[in-house]
C-alpha positions, 0 to 999 in steps of 0.5 A: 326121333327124340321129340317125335317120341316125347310128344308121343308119351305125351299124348298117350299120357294125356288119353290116359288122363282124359279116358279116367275122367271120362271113366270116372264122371260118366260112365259110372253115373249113366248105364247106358252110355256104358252099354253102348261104350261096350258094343262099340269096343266089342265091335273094334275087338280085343287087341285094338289100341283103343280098347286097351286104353280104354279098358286101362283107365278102367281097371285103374278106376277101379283100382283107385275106387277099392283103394278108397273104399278100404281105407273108409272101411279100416277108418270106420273098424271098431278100435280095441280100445283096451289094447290101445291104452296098454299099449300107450301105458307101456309107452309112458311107462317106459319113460319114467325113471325106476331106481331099483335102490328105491322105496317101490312106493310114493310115500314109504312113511305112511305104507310102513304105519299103514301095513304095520298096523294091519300085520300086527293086529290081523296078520300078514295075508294083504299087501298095502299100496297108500295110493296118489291123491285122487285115485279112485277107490272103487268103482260105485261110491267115490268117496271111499277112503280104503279097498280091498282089490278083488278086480282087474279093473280095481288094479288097472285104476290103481296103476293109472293113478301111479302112472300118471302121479309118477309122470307128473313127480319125476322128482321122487325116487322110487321103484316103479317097476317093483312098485307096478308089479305089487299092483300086479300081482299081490293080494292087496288092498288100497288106503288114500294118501289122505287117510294113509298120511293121516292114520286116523282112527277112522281109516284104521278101521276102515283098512280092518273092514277091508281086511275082512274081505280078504280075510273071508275071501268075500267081496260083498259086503256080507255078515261075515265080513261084517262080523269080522270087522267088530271083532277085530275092532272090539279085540284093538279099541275095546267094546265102547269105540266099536260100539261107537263105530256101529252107530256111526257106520254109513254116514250115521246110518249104523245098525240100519245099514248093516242090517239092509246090507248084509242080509242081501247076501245071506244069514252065514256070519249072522250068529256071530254078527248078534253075538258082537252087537248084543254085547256092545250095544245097549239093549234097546240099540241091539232090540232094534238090531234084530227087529231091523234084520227081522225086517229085511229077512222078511222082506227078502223072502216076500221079494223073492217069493212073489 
């Protein structure tokens, strides 16, 4: 019986095969055959050995067809991009090194200076991270040297940075994890490596401008801000290297710039504004000081009139 039965599976098997390929490559494409296949199984009725086979391959195309059309379906969904890359971040981060003994920053030396300057001469509201080399500050001008992080989108730069500066320097021993959570969650700002090693005068300055986002609780660069920048400077380098710091402010743009800027986003810290550049300026710098505002007020309103 034995032979008898495996020629049998056999046959059955190869039916199975030929009746899907039949299925597959014709009845699928040509409706009427279809319609006439359907009448004549109706004819032998349910039950009958042939109609199960055939209604078999059938159902198992079908199948086969859904399977496919799924995974098309799957491939082509929308990916949630922002969900993949925290994931691969925890990934990578799981692989670094985190010595909790350690400085939970790269450069333990330029912070210090950096965050020093700042507490004893504005106070101690920010935390300051001196960020890898090649980080970007900001997210319209690439060139900025300091930031005051106000957006996720601002610690989520940040912390790429580190993820990818610490994978790249294993050999610098630090707290990572401490080092991730100020990204995190303290009110913070950001200075180069560049600047932050070099603590010059320049980036000083900058780092006090950054502050007075903080300070003000304002982001844009309004008079307020501004007002709070020369103060500051005039109270720590004196009145001629703030008045200096005026002129050359935007690329040598100085009083225009601040001007043009800060009047966007109203007159509030104006007065103090006036009252810092009448007394460091000379007196025909300060006159084009008030024409240029004059100006932008004017042609601010006319904009917002018409």
């Amino acid at each position: 019986m034995e032979p008898q039965t495996s020629l049998d599976e056999l046959i059955r098997t190869q039916t199975e095969q030929a009746l899907r390929k039949f299925v597959r490559e014709y009845l699928g494409e040509n409706e009427e055959l279809s319609m006439r296949l359907g009448e004549q199984l109706d004819k032998l009725g349910e039950g009958h050995k042939i109609v199960t086979l055939v209604n078999a391959a059938v159902q198992a195309e079908f199948e086969k067809a859904a399977a496919q059309n799924a995974a098309l379906r799957e491939k082509d969904k929308p990916k949630d991009v922002k969900e993949e890359k925290r994931l691969d971040a925890e990934r990578r981060q799981a692989g670094i090194v985190s010595d909790e003994s350690a400085p939970a920053t790269f450069f333990p030396a330029a912070e210090a200076a950096c965050l020093g300057f700042i507490q004893s001469n504005c106070g101690g509201l920010a935390d300051l991270i001196v960020a890898p080399p090649g980080t970007l500050l900001g997210t319209s001008a690439q060139d900025n040297n300091a930031i005051s992080v106000f957006t996720d989108e601002g610690r989520e730069n940040l912390y790429a940075s580190c993820l990818n500066y610490a994978e790249a320097h294993p050999e610098i021993k630090l707290n990572f994890k401490r080092l991730v959570e100020r990204i995190r969650t303290s009110t913070l700002m950001v200075i180069s490596y560049e600047s932050g090693s070099s603590q010059s005068a320049f980036a000083l300055k900058t780092l006090i401008h950054e502050y007075g986002h903080l300070q003000t609780g304002d982001a844009r660069e309004t008079f307020k801000v501004f007002a709070y920048e020369i103060g500051k400077i005039r109270d720590i380098y004196g009145d001629a290297e703030a008045a200096d710091w005026v002129r050359a402010r935007s690329s040598n743009r100085g009083i225009l710039y601040y001007a043009e800027t800060g009047i966007l986003f109203g007159q509030e810290g104006l007065v103090d504004m006036n009252n810092h550049l009448q007394a460091i300026l000379r007196p025909e710098e300060y006159q084009a000081w008030l024409r240029a505002t004059k100006q932008q007020a004017t042609a601010g309103s006319t904009t917002s009139g018409s």
